[in-house]
Structures are given as structure tokens and as C-alpha cells.
N, C-alpha and C positions, 0 to 999 in steps of 0.2 A: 452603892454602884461602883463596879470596877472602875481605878482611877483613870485607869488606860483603856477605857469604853471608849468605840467611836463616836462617830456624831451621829451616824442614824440608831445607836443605842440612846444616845441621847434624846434622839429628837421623838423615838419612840416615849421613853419615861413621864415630859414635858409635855405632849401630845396625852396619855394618859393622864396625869394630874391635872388637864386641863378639861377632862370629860371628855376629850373627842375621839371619834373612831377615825380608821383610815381612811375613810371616803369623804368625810368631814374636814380632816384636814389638808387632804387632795384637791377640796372645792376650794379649801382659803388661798393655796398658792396656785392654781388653777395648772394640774397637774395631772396627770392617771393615777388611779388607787394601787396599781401595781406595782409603777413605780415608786411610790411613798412605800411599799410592803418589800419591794427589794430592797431599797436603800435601809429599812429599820431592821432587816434581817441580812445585810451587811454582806448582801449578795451584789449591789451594783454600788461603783465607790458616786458618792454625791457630787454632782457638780457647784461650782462655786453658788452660781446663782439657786439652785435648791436651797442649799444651805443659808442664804439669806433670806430668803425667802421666808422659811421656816422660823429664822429667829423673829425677823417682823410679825408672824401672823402669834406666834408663842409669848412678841415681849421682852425678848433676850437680847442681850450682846454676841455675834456671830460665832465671837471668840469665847464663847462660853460651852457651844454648841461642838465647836472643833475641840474643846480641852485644855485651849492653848494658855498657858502661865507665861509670866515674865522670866523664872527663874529655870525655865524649860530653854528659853531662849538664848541664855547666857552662862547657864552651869557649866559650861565645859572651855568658856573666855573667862576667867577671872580678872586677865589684865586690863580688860574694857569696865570694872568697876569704878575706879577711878576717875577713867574719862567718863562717865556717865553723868556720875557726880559733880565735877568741873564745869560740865559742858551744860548741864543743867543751870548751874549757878550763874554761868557767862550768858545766858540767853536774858538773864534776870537783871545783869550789873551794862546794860544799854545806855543809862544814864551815868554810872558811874563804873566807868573800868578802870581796870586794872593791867593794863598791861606791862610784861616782863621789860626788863633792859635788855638791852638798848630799844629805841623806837625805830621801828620798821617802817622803811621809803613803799609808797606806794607798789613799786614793780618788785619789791622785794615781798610783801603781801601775796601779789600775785602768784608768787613763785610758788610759796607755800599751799596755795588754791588749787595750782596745779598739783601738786604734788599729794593734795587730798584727792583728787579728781581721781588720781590713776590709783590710791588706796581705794576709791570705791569700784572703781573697771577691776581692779584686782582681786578683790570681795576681802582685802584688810579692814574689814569694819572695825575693827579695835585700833591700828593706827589712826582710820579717820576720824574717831570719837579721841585718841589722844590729842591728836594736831590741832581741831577746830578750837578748842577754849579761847586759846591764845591770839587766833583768826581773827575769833571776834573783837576782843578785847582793843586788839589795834584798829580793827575797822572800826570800830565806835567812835574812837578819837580822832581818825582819819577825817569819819563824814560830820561830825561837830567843828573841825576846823576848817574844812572848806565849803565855801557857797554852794549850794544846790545850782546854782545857774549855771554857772563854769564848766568846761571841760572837765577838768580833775574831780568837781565834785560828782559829776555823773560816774565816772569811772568807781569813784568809791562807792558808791552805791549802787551800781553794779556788780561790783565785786562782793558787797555783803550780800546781796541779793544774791548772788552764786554759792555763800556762806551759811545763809538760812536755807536754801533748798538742800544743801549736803547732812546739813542736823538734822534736819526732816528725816534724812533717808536711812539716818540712824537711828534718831526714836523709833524708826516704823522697823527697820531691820532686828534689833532687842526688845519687843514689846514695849517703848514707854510713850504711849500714846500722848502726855501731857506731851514734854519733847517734841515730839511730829506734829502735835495741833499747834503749838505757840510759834515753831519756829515757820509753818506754812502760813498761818498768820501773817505773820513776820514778812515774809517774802511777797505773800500777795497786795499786802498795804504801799509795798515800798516799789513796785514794778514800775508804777506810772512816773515815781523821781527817778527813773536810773537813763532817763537822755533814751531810751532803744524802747520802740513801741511793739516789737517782738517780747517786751520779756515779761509783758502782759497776760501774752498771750502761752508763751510758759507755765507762768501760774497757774492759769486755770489746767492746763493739761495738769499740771500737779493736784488743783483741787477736785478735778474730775475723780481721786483717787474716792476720795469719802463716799461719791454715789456710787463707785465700783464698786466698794467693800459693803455698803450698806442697801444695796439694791434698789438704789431710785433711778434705774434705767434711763427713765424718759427725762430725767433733771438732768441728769448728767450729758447726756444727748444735748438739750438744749444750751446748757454751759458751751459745750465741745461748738455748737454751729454757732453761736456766738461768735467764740475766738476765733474760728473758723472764717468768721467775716470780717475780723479786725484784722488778720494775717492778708484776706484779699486786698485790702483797702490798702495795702503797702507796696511799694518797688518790689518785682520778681526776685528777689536777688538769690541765690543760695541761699542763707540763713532762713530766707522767711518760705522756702519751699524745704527747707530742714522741719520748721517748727508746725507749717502746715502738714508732711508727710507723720509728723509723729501726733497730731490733732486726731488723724484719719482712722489711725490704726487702733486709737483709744476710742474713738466713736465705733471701730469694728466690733469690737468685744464688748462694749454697752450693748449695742445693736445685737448680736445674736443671744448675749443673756436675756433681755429682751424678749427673745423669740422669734427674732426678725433676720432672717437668714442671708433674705433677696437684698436686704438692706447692710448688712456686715459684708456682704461681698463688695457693695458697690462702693464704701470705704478701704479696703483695700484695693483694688481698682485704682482709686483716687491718689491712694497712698505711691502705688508704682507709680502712675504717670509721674507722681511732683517727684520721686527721687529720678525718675527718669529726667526730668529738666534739670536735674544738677542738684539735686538738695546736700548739703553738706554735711555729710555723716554725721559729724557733732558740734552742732551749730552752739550748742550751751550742755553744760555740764547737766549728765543721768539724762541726756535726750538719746535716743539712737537713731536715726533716719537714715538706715542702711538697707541693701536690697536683702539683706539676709534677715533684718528684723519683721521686713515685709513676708518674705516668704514663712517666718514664723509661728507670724499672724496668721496668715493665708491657713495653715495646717491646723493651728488652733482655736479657729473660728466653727466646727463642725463638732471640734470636742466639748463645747458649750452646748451645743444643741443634742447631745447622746450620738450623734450620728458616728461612730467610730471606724466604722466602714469606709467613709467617704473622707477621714482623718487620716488613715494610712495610705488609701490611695492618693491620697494629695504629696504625704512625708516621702513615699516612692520615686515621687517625679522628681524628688531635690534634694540636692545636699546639703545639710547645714555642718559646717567647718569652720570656725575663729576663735582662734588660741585667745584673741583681745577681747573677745567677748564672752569670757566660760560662763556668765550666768544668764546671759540669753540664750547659749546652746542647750546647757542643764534643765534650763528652762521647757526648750523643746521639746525634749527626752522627757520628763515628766509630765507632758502632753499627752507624746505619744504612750506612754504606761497606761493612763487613761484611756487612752483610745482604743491599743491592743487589748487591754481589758473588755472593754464594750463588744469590741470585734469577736471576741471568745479564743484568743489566743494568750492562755497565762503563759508558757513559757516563753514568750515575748515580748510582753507585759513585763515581767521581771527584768529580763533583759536591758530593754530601755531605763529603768529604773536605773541598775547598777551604771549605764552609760553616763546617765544624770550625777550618779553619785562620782565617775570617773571624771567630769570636768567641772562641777560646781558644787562641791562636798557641803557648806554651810548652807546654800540653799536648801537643795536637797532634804538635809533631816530637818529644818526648820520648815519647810511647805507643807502646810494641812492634807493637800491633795494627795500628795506619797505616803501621809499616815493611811488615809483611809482607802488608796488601792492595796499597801498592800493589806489591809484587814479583809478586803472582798477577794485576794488571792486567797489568804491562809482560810476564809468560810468558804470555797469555790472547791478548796481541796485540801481538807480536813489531815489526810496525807504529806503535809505540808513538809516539802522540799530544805533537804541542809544548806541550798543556797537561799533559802528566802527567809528559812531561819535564821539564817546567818547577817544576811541584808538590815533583817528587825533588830537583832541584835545593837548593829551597827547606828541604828536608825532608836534607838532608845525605846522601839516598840515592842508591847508586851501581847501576844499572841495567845 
């Protein structure tokens, strides 16, 4: 099989070795037999939830299904080998660090936290994975020297707690899934010592990630109203109308994967009101609770349900613009490619594509979703265009 077979070549292959026909395996993910024949003939690109869907009823890893390697993910960062390795090690030496000379004052840690923070707003995923080893190393000795009860000790464990979700966001950005499970571990254990009853409720937005990717809808759902009701149970304040608004917008897009349309609206919905009361754009590090993350939701809540119609006409009514956000706008922009795709508009579809690639270039070739539109462009029109050849090219896609 072609190594650079999409996923519905895929999922056709595995659906054959498993005996079953199209209709057979359209009953297991409770889906139309047409659409299971478009997506294996690579005429409509899979939405996320299919694609899980698929690997559940087949037995696979999702990431098996999309293609995706570790070394797909980093072949063209070599400097991020190093820190991978490091940063692996450091997540391991909790008990016993190692940290450089001289030893780092509290607010001087901090500095450095920020300083990863805006490497991941920047999408320097290779500084972020440089800088965290040494993060850790002194947080470790920070929260061993001071009391959990105290001021200072909360702070430090708050601040590792800021330290484990950014590893996280590294394993998950270069494939190393150990990495992202040990260090969300890590942060979810340690929420309830960090003094802030908010940063509980963080975590699970962060652990809601494993039902997104893994399609347990309604678990995930349930997680999200959970913290949902641990963020009511606390003072209004900004931060916790930050951490409730980005609760909302993760329950949005469980909810339409789902299938539940009337119910992903009425989370974003929820989402506006709490940023309308003041929620604080970034209440905690990799949160966003802005009106523009809302409106992004908003437009890619319909591109979950195939509806691409009702995806453009929504992207029409809005602008998305933020230089400080290039991988939530790329984001959008690979939405909508999806969606002008579905609507039956390729050269538009491309279009947004290249937009995607103009403001969030790592994303972009790393998202499954831009592999397999453009695979249903180049089957859509066999004819295929020097700018879309040119895009795959770019995009390490073999056509």
C-alpha cells in the first residue's frame, strides 16, 4: 500500500481484511453507506470524528489510520532532537534533579515560563522543548524545599503545573505520546496542591484532549460538565469566566462530533456570554478565552457535522485577524478548506489552505485534516492545478 495513502484508502484496506462491506461498516459507526464510499474513494476529506470512529469499530490507533509517524513530525526540526531527549529525561529525574548553576529564585523560574509561554503563542516548538528541561529541574528542588502549605509552596506548584501542561503540548505537537501522557499525568495529580481551585479545572480541559482524539464523545462531555460545575462553585472573577469560557468551547466540538448540533451551539452560546462578563483572554498558559477563539468555534462547529454550507456562511459574517494568535487563525483557515471543500468550491478550498499555510506554516503540514483535503482536491480534479501541486509539494504530500 502507498506509504502516502490517505486514511479513507486506509480505512477501506482494514475494513476489507476485516470482511466487511460498506454498509456493514457504516452500521458500526452509524453513518450512511455513501458517505463511508466517498471518504474510501477519497472524494470527501474525513472529518475528525469519522476517522475515530473508524479506528474504534476496526481496533486501531487513529494515528495509524491518518499515516501519521513520529519522524513525519520532526524531520525537518532536527534542533528539537536534543530537547526531546532532555526533556524526556527531566520529566523522569522529579526525585532527583539536576539543575544547572547557579540556582534559580522563584520569580526568576517564572521568567523563564513566560518566556516558554510566548515560544508556544509563537509556535517555537523547538525552543519550548529547549528551555523546559532545565524548568523543570529547578522546579523540582523549588517544590521539595518548600511546604505545600505556605504561599511560596503553592506558587511553585503552580508554576510546575504551568510546566507540565507546556511538555504536554510538546509531546502532543512532535508525536511522542509517552511525553504528553506522563507530563498530563503530571499536571492533573498535582492541580488540587497548587493553592488555585481553577487549575483543576484546567486539567481536565486538558484531559478532555484523550476523548477528543479518541472519540468518547459522551465521556468527555461528562468530564467538561463536571469542571464545569467546579468553575461555578467559585467567585466570578475573570480568571474563572476565562477557564469556564474555554470549558464551553471544548464541550462545543465533543457536542457536534457527537452529532448533537442544537447542543455545540448552546456551548458556544455559553462560551460568548462568560467572555462577555470579562473573562480574561489568558487566564493560564495554552488557554484562549477570546472573542475571536469563540467565533472560531462558532464556524467550526458545522465543519464537524459535514454541513459546509452553513461553515462558510457563518466564516462570511466574521473576521478572524491576530498576528498573536497565528495557530488559532491557521486553524480557522483549515476549517474552512474543509468546508469550501464540502460546499463544492475547490478553488477556494485551496485557497484557504494556502492562507492557513500563510499564518501558521507548522501547523498546517503537520494537521491530518490538510493531508486529506487536499487528497479529495487532487481525486475531485484529476487535472490537478500547478498551485495545488505546488501546495502538496510543500505539504510533503504525494499526490
Amino acid at each position: 500500500m502507498n506509504a502516502d495513502a490517505g486514511a479513507g484508502a486506509r480505512i477501506a484496506r482494514l475494513r476489507k481484511l476485516a470482511g466487511w462491506t460498506q454498509p456493514q461498516l457504516a452500521a458500526r459507526i452509524f453513518v450512511s453507506t455513501s458517505l463511508v464510499k466517498k471518504v474510501e474513494q477519497g472524494r470527501t476529506p474525513p472529518s475528525p470524528a469519522f476517522v475515530t470512529s473508524c479506528a474504534a469499530a476496526l481496533g486501531v490507533e487513529v494515528r495509524e489510520l491518518y499515516g501519521v509517524r513520529v519522524a513525519d513530525n520532526i524531520s525537518e526540526f532536527h534542533s528539537e532532537s536534543a530537547g526531546i531527549s532532555e526533556l524526556r529525561e527531566a520529566l523522569q529525574c522529579f526525585d532527583d534533579p539536576q539543575p544547572a548553576e547557579p540556582a534559580l529564585r522563584p520569580d526568576h523560574i517564572r521568567a523563564h515560563l513566560n518566556r516558554a509561554e510566548s515560544f508556544r503563542r509563537g509556535q517555537k516548538y523547538a525552543d519550548l522543548a529547549l528551555i523546559l528541561p532545565q524548568v523543570l529541574h529547578h522546579l523540582f528542588v523549588q517544590v521539595a524545599e518548600t511546604s505545600p502549605t505556605t504561599w511560596q509552596g503553592e506558587q511553585n506548584r503552580g508554576m510546575l503545573h504551568d510546566a507540565y501542561r507546556l511538555a504536554a503540548t510538546v509531546g502532543g505537537r512532535f508525536g511522542h505520546p509517552d511525553i504528553a501522557a506522563t507530563a498530563s499525568e503530571r499536571h492533573v495529580t498535582l492541580a488540587p496542591a497548587t493553592g488555585d481551585p481553577l487549575r483543576s479545572a484546567v486539567s481536565d480541559w486538558h484531559r478532555s484532549t484523550h476523548f477528543l482524539q479518541n472519540g468518547h464523545y459522551a465521556g468527555g462531555l461528562r468530564l467538561l460538565n463536571r469542571a464545569l460545575q467546579h468553575v461555578e462553585d467559585q467567585p466570578g472573577s475573570h480568571a474563572a469566566h476565562g477557564v469556564a469560557a474555554q470549558l464551553q468551547l471544548r464541550a462545543a466540538v465533543l457536542a457536534a462530533r457527537n452529532d448533537d448540533a442544537e447542543r455545540a451551539d448552546d456551548h458556544i452560546r455559553e462560551a460568548r456570554t462568560r467572555v462577555s462578563l470579562g473573562a480574561s483572554p489568558s487566564p493560564y498558559y495554552n488557554t484562549d478565552a477570546s472573542e475571536l477563539n469563540v467565533l472560531i468555534h462558532w464556524c467550526a462547529v458545522p465543519v464537524e457535522r459535514y454541513d459546509g454550507t452553513e461553515a462558510v456562511a457563518r466564516a462570511s459574517r466574521i473576521t478572524v485577524a491576530d498576528p498573536t494568535r497565528p495557530e488559532r487563525v491557521g486553524h480557522h483557515h483549515i476549517d474552512q478548506a474543509r468546508a469550501w471543500m464540502l460546499h463544492g468550491d475547490r478553488e477556494r478550498a485551496l485557497a484557504e489552505l494556502n492562507l492557513a499555510r500563510r499564518f501558521s506554516p507548522h501547523h498546517t503540514r503537520t494537521h491530518p485534516s490538510v493531508r486529506e483535503t487536499v487528497r479529495a482536491l487532487a481525486t475531485a480534479d484529476r487535472r490537478a492545478t500547478t498551485s495545488l501541486a505546488g501546495f502538496a509539494r510543500w505539504a510533503g504530500i504525494q499526490m
